[in-house]
PDB file of the backbone (N, CA, C, O) and the ligand in Angstrom, with CONECT records:
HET     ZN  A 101       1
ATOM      1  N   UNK A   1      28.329 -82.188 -70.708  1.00  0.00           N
ATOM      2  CA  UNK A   1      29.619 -82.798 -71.034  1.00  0.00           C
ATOM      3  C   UNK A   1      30.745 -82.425 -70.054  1.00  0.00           C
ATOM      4  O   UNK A   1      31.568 -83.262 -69.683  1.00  0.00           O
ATOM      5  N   UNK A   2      30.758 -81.128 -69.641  1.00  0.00           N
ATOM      6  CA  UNK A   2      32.150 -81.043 -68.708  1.00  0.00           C
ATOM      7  C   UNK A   2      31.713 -81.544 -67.128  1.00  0.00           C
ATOM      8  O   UNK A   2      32.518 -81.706 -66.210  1.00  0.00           O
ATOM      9  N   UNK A   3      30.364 -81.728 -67.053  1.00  0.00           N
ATOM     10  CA  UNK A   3      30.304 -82.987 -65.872  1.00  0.00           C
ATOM     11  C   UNK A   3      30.752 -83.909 -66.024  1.00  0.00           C
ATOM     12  O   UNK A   3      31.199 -84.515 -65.050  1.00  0.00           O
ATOM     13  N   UNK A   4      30.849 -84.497 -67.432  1.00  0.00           N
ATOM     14  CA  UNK A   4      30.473 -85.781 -67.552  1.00  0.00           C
ATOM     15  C   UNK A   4      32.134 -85.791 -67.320  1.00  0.00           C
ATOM     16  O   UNK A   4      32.598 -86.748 -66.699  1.00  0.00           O
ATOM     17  N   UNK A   5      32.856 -84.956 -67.708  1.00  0.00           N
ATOM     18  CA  UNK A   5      34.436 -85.200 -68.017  1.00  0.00           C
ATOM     19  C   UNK A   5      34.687 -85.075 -66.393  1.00  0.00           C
ATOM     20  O   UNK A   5      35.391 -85.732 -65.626  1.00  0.00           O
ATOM     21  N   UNK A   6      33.768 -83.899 -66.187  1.00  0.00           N
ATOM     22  CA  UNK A   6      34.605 -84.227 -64.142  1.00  0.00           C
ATOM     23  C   UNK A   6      34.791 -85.814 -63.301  1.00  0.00           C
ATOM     24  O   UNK A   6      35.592 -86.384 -62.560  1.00  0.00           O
ATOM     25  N   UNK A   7      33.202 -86.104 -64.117  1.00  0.00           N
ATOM     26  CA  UNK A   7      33.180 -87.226 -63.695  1.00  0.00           C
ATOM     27  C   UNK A   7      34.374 -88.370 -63.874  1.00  0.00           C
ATOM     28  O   UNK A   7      35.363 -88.485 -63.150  1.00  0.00           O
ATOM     29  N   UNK A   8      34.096 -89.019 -64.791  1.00  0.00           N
ATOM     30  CA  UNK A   8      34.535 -89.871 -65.807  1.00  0.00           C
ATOM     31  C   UNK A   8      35.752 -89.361 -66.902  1.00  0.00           C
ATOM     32  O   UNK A   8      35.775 -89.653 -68.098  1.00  0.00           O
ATOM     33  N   UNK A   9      36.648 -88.611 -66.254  1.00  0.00           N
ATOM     34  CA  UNK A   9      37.521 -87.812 -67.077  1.00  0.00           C
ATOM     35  C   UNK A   9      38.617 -88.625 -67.534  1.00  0.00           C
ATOM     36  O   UNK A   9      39.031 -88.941 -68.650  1.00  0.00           O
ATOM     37  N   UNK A  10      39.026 -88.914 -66.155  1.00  0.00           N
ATOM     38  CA  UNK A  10      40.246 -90.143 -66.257  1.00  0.00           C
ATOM     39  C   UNK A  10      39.798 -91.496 -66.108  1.00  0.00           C
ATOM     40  O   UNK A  10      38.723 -92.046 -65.870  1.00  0.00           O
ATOM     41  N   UNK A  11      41.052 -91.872 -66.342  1.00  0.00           N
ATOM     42  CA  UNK A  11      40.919 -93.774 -66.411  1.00  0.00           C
ATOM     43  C   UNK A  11      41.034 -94.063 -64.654  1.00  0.00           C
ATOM     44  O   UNK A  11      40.294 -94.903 -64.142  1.00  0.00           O
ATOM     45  N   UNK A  12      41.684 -93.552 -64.112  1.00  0.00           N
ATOM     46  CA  UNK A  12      41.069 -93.841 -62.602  1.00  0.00           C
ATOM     47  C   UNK A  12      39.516 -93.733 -61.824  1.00  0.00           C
ATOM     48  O   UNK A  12      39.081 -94.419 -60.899  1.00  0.00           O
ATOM     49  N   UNK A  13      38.890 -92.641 -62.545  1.00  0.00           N
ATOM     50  CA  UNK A  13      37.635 -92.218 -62.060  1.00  0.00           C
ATOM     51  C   UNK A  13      36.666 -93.412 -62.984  1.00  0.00           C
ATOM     52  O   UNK A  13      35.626 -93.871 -62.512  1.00  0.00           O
ATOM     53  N   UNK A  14      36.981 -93.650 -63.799  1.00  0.00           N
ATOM     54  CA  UNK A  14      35.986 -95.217 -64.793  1.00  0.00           C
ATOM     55  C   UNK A  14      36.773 -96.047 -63.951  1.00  0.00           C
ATOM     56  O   UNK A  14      36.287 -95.615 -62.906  1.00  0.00           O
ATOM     57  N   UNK A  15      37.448 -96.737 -63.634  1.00  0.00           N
ATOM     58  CA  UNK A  15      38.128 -97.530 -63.293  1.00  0.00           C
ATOM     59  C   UNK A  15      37.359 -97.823 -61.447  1.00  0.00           C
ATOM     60  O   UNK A  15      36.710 -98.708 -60.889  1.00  0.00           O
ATOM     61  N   UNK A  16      37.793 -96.821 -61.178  1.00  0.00           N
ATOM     62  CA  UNK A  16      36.770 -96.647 -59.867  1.00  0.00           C
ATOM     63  C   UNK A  16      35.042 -96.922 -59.803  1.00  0.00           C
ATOM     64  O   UNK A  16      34.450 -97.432 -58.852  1.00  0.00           O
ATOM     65  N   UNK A  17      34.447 -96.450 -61.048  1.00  0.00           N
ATOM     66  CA  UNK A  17      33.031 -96.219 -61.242  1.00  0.00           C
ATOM     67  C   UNK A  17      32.936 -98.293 -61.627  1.00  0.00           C
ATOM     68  O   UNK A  17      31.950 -98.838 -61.130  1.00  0.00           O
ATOM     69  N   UNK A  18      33.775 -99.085 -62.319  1.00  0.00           N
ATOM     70  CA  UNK A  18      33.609 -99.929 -62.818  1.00  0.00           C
ATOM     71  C   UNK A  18      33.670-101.041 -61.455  1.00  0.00           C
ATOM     72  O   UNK A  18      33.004-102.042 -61.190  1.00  0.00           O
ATOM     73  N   UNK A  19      34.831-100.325 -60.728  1.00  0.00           N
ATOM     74  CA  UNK A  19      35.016-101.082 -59.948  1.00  0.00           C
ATOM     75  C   UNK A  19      33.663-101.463 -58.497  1.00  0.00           C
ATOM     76  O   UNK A  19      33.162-102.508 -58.082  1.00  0.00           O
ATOM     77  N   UNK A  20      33.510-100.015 -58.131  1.00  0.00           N
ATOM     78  CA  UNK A  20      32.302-100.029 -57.701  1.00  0.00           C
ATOM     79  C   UNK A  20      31.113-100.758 -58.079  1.00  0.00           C
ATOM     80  O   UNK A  20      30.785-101.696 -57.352  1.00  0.00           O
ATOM     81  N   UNK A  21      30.533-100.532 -58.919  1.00  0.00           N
ATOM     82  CA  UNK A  21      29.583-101.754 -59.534  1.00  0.00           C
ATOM     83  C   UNK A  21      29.735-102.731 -60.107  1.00  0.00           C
ATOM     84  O   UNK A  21      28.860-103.167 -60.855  1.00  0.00           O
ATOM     85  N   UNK A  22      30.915-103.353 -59.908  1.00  0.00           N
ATOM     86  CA  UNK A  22      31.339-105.240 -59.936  1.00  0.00           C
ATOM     87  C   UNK A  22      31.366-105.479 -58.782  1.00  0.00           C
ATOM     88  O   UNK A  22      30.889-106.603 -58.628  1.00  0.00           O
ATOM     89  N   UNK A  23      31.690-105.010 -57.769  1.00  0.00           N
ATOM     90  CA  UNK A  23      32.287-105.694 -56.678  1.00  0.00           C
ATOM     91  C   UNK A  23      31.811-104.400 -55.613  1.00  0.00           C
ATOM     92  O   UNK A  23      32.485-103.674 -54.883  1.00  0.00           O
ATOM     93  N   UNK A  24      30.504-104.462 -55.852  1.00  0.00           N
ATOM     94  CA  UNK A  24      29.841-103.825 -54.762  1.00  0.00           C
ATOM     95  C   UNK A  24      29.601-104.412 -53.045  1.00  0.00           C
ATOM     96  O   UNK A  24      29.194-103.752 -52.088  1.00  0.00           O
ATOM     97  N   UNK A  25      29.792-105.083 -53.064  1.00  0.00           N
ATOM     98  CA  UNK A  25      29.742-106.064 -51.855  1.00  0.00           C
ATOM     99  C   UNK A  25      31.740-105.752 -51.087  1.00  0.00           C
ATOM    100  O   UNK A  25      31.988-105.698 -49.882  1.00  0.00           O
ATOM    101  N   UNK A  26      32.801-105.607 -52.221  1.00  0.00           N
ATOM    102  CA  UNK A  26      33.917-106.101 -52.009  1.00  0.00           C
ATOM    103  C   UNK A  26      34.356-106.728 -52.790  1.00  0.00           C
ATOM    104  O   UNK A  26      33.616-107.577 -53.287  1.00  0.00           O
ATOM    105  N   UNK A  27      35.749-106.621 -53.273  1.00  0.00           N
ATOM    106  CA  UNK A  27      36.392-107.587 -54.433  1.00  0.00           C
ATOM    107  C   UNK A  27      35.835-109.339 -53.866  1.00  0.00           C
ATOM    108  O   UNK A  27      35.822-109.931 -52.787  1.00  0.00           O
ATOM    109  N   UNK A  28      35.405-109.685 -55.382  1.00  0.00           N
ATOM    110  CA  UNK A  28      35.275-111.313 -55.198  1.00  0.00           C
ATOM    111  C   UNK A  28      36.420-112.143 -56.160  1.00  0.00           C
ATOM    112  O   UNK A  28      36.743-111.912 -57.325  1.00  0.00           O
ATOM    113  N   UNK A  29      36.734-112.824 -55.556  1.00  0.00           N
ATOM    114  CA  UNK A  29      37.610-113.781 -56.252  1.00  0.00           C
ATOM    115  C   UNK A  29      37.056-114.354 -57.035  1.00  0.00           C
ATOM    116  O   UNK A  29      35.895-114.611 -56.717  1.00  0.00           O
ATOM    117  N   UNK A  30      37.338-114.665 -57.887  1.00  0.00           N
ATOM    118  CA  UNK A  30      36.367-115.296 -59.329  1.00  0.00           C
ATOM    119  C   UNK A  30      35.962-117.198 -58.822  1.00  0.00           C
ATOM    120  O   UNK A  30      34.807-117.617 -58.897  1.00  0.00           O
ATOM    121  N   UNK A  31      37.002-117.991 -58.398  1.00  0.00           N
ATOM    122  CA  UNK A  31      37.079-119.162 -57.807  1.00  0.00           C
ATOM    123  C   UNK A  31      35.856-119.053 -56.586  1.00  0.00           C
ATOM    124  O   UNK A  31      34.812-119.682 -56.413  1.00  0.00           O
ATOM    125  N   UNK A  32      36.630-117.755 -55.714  1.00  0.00           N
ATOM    126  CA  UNK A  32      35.975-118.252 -54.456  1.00  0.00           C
ATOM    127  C   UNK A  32      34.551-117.471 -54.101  1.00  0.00           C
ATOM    128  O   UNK A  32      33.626-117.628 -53.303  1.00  0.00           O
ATOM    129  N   UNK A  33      34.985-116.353 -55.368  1.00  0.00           N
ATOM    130  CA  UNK A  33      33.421-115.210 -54.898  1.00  0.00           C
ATOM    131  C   UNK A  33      33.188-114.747 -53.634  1.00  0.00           C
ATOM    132  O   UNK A  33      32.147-114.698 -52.979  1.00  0.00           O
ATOM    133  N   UNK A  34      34.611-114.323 -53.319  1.00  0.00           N
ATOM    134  CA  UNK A  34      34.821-113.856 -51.853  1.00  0.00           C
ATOM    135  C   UNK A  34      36.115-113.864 -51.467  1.00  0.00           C
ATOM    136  O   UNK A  34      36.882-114.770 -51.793  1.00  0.00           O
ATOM    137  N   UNK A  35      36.535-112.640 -50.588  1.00  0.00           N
ATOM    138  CA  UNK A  35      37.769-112.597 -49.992  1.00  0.00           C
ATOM    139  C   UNK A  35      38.703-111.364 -50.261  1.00  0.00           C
ATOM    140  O   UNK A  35      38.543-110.798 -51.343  1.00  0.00           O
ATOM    141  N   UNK A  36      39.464-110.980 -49.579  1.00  0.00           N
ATOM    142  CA  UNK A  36      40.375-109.782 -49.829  1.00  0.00           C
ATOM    143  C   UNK A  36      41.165-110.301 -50.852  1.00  0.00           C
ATOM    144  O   UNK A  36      41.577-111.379 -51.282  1.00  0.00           O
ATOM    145  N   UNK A  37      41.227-108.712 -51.141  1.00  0.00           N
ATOM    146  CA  UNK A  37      42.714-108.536 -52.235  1.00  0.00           C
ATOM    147  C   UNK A  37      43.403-107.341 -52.273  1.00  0.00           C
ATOM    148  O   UNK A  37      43.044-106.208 -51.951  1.00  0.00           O
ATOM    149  N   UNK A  38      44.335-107.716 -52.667  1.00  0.00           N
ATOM    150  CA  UNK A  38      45.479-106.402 -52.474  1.00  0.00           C
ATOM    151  C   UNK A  38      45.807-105.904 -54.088  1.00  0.00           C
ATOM    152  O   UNK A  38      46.038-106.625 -55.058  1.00  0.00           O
ATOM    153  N   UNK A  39      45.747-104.561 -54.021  1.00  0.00           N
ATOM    154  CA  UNK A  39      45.931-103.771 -55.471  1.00  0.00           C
ATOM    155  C   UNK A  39      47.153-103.459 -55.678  1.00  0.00           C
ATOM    156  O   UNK A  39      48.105-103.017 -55.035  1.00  0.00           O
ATOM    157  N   UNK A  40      46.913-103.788 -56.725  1.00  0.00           N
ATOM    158  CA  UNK A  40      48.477-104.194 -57.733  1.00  0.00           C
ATOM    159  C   UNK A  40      48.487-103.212 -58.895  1.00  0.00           C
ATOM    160  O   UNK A  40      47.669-103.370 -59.802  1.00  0.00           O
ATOM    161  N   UNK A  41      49.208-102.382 -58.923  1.00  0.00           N
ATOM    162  CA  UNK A  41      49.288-101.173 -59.740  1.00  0.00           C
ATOM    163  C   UNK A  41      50.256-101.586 -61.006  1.00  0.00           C
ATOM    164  O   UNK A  41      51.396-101.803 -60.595  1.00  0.00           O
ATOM    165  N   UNK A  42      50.155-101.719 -62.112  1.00  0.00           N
ATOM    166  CA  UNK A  42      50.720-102.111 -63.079  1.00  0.00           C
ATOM    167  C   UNK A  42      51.063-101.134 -64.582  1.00  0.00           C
ATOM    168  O   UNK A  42      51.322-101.658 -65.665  1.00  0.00           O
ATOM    169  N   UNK A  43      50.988 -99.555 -64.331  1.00  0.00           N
ATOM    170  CA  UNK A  43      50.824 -99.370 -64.908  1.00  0.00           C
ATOM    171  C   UNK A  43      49.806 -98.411 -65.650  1.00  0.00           C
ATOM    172  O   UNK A  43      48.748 -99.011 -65.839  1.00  0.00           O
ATOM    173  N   UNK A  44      49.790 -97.363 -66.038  1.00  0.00           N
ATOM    174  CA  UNK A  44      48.916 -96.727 -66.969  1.00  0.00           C
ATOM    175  C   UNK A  44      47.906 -97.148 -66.304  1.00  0.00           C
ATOM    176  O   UNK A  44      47.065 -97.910 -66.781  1.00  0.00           O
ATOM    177  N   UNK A  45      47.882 -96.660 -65.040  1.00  0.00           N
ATOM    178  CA  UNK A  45      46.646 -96.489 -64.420  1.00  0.00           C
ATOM    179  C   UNK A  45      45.786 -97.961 -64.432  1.00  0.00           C
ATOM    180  O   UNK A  45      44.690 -98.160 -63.908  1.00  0.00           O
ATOM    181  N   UNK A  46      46.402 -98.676 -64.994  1.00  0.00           N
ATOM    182  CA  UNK A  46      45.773-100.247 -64.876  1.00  0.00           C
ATOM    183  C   UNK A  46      46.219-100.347 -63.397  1.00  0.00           C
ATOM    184  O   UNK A  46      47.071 -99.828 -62.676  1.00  0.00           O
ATOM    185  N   UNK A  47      45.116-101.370 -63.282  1.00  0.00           N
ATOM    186  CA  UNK A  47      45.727-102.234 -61.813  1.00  0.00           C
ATOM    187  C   UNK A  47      45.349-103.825 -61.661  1.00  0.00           C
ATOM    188  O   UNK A  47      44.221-104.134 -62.043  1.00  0.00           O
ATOM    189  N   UNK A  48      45.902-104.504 -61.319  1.00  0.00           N
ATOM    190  CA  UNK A  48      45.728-106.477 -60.891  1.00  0.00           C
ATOM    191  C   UNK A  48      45.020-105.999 -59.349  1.00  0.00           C
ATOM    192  O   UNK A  48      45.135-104.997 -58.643  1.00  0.00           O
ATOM    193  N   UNK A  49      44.193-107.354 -59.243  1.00  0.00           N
ATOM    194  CA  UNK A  49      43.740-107.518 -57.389  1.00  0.00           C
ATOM    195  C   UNK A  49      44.528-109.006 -57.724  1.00  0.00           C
ATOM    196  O   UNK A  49      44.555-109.766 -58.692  1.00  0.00           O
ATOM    197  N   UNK A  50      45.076-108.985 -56.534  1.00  0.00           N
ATOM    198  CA  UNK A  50      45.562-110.072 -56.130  1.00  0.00           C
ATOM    199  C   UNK A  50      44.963-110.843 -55.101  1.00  0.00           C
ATOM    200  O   UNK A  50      45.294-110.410 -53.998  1.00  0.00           O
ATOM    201  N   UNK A  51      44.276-111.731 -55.051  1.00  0.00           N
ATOM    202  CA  UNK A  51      43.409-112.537 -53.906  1.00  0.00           C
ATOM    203  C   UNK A  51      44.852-112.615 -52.994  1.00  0.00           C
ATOM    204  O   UNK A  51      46.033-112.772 -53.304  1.00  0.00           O
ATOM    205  N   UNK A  52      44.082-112.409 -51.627  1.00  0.00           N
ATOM    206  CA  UNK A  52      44.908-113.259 -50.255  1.00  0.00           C
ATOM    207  C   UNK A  52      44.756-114.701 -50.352  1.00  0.00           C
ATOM    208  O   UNK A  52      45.623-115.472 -49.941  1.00  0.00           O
ATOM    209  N   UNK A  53      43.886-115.003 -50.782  1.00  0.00           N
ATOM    210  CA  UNK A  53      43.756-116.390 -50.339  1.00  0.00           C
ATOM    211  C   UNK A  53      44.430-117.724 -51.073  1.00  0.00           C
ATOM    212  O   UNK A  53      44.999-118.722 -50.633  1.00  0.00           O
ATOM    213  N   UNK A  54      43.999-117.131 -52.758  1.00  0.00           N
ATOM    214  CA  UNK A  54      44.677-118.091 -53.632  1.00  0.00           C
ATOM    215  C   UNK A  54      45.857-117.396 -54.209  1.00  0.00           C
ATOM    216  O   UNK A  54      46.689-118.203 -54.626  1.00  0.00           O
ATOM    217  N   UNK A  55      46.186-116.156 -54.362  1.00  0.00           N
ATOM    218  CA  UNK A  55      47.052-115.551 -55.424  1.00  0.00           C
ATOM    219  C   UNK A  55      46.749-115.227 -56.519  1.00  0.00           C
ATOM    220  O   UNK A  55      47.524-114.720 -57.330  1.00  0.00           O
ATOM    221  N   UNK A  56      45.307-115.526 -56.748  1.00  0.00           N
ATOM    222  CA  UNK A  56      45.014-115.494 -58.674  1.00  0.00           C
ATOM    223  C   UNK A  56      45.249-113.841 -58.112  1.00  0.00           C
ATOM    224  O   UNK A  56      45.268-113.303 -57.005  1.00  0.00           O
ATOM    225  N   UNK A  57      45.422-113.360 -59.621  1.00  0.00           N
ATOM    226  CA  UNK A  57      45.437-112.210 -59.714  1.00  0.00           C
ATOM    227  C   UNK A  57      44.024-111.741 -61.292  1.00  0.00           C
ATOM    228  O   UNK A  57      44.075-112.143 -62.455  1.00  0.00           O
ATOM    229  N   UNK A  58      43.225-111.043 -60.809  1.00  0.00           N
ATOM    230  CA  UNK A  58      42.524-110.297 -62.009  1.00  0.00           C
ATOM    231  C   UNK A  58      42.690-109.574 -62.109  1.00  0.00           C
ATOM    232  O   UNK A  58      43.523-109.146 -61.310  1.00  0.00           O
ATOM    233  N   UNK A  59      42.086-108.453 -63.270  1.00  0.00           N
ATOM    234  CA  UNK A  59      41.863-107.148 -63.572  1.00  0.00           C
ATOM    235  C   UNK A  59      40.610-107.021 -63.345  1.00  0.00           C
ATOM    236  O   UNK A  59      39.728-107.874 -63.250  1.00  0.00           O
ATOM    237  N   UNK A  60      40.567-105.292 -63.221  1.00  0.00           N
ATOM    238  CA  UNK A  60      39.166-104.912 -62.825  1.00  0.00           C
ATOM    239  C   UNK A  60      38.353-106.098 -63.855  1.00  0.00           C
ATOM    240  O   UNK A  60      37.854-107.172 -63.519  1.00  0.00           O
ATOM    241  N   UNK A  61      38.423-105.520 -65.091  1.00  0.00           N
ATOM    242  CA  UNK A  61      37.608-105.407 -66.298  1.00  0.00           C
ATOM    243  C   UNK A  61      37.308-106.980 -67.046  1.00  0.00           C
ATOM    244  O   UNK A  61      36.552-107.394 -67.925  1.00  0.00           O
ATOM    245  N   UNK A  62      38.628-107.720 -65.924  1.00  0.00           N
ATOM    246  CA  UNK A  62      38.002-109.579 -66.699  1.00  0.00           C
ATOM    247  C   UNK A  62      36.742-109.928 -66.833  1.00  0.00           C
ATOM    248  O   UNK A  62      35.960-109.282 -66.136  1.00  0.00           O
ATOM    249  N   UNK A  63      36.376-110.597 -67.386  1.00  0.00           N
ATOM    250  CA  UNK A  63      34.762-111.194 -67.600  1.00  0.00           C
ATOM    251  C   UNK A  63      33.836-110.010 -67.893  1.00  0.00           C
ATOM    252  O   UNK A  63      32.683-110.424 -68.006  1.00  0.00           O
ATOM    253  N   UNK A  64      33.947-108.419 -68.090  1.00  0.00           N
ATOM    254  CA  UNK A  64      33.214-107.898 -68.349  1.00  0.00           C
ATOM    255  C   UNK A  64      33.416-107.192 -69.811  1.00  0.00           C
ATOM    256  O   UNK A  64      34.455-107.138 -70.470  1.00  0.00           O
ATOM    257  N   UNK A  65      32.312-106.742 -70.084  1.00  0.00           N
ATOM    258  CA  UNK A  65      32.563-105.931 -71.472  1.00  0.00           C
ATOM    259  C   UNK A  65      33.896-105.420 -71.690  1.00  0.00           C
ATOM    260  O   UNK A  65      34.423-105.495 -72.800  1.00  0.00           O
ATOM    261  N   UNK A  66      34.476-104.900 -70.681  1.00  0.00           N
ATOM    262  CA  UNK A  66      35.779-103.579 -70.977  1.00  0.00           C
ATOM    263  C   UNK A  66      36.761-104.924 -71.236  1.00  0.00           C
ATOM    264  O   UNK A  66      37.823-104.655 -71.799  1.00  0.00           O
ATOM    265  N   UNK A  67      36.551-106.244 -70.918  1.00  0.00           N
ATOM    266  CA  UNK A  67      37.681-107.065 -70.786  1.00  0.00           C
ATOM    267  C   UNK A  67      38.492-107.171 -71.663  1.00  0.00           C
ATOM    268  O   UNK A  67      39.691-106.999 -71.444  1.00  0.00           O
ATOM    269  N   UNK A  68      37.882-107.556 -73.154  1.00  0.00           N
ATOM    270  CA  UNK A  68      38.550-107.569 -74.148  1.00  0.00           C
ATOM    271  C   UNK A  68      38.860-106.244 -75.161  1.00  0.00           C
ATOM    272  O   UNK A  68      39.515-106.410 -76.190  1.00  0.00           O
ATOM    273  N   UNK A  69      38.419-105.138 -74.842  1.00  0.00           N
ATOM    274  CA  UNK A  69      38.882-103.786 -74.851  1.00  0.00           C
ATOM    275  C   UNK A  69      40.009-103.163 -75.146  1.00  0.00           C
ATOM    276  O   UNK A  69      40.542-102.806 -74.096  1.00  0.00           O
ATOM    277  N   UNK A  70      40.802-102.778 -76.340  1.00  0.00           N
ATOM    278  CA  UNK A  70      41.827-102.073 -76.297  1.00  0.00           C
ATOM    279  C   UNK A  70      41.943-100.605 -75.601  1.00  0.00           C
ATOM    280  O   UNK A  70      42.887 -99.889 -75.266  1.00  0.00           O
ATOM    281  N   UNK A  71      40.776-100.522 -75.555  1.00  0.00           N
ATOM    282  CA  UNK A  71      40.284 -98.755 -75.802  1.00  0.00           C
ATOM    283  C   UNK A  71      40.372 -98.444 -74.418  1.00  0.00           C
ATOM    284  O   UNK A  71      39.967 -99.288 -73.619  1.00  0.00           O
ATOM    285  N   UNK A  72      40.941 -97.123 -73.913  1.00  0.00           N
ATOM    286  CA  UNK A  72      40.958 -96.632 -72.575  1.00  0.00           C
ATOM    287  C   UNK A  72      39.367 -96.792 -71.788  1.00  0.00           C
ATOM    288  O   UNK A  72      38.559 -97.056 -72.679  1.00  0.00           O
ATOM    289  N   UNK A  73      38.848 -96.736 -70.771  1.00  0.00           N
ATOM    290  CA  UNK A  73      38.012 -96.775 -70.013  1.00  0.00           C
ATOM    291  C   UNK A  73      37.447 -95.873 -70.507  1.00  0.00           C
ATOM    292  O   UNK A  73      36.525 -96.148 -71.275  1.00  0.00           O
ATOM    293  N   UNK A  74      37.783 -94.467 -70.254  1.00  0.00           N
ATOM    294  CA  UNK A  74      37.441 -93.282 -70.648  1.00  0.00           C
ATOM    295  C   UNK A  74      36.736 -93.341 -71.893  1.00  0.00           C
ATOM    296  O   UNK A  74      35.898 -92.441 -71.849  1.00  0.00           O
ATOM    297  N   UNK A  75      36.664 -93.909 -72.898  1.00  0.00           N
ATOM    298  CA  UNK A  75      36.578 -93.721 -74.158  1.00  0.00           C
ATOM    299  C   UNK A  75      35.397 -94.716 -73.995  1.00  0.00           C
ATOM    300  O   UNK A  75      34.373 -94.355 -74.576  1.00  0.00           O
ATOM    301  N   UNK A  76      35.337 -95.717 -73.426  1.00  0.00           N
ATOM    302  CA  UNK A  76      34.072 -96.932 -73.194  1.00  0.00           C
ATOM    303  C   UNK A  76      33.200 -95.820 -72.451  1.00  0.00           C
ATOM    304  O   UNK A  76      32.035 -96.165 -72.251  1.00  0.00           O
ATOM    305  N   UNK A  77      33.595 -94.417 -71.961  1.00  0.00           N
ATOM    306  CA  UNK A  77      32.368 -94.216 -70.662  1.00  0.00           C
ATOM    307  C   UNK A  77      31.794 -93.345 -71.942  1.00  0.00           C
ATOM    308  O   UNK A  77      30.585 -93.441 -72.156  1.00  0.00           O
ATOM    309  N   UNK A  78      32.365 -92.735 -72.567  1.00  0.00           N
ATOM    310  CA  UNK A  78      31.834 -92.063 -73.604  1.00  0.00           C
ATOM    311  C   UNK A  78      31.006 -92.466 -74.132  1.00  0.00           C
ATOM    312  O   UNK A  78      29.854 -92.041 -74.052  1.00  0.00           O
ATOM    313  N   UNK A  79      31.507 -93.686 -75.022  1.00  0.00           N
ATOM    314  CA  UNK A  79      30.476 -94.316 -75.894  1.00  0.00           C
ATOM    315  C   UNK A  79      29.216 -94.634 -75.176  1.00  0.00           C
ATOM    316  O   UNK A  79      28.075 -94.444 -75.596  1.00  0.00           O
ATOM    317  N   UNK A  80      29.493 -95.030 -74.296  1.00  0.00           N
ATOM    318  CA  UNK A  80      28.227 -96.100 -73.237  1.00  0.00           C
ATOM    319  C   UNK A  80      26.806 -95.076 -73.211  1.00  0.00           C
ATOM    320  O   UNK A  80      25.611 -95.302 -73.398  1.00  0.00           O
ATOM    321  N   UNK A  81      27.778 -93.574 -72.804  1.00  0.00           N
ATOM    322  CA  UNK A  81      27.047 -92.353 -71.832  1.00  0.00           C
ATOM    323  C   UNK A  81      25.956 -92.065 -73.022  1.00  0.00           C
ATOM    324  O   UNK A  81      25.091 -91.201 -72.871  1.00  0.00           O
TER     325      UNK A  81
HETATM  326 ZN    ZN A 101      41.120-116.280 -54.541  1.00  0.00          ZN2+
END
């Protein structure tokens, strides 16, 4: 357990771990499934990507389990683990 907390302690370190395995290749634009984006900090450790190309903006966690999620990251790595 206090690995698991080194790990996965904060909502940046899930946030990072989530991000990594969605967009292992590189953020994809949901439209274009490809292309840069610029991070958009919003907050309680939340963050938006903002595509260069179109402007959409997502969150890490759209279209995935955490999407509709009230619950901190942290608390999803728990349960999951
Ligand atoms: Zn785009």
């Amino acid at each position: 357990m206090p690995e698991f907390l080194q790990c996965f302690g904060t909502e940046t370190a899930c946030a990072e771990a989530v991000r990594s395995a969605r967009w292992f290749e590189g953020f994809a634009c949901p439209p274009l499934r490809r292309g840069r984006a610029q991070c958009i900090v919003v907050g309680e450790g939340r963050s938006l990507y903002q595509c260069h190309t179109c402007r959409r903006q997502t969150s890490l966690t759209a279209g995935t389990l955490f999407g509709n999620a009230k619950l901190p990251l942290t608390r999803w790595f728990l349960a999951i683990t």
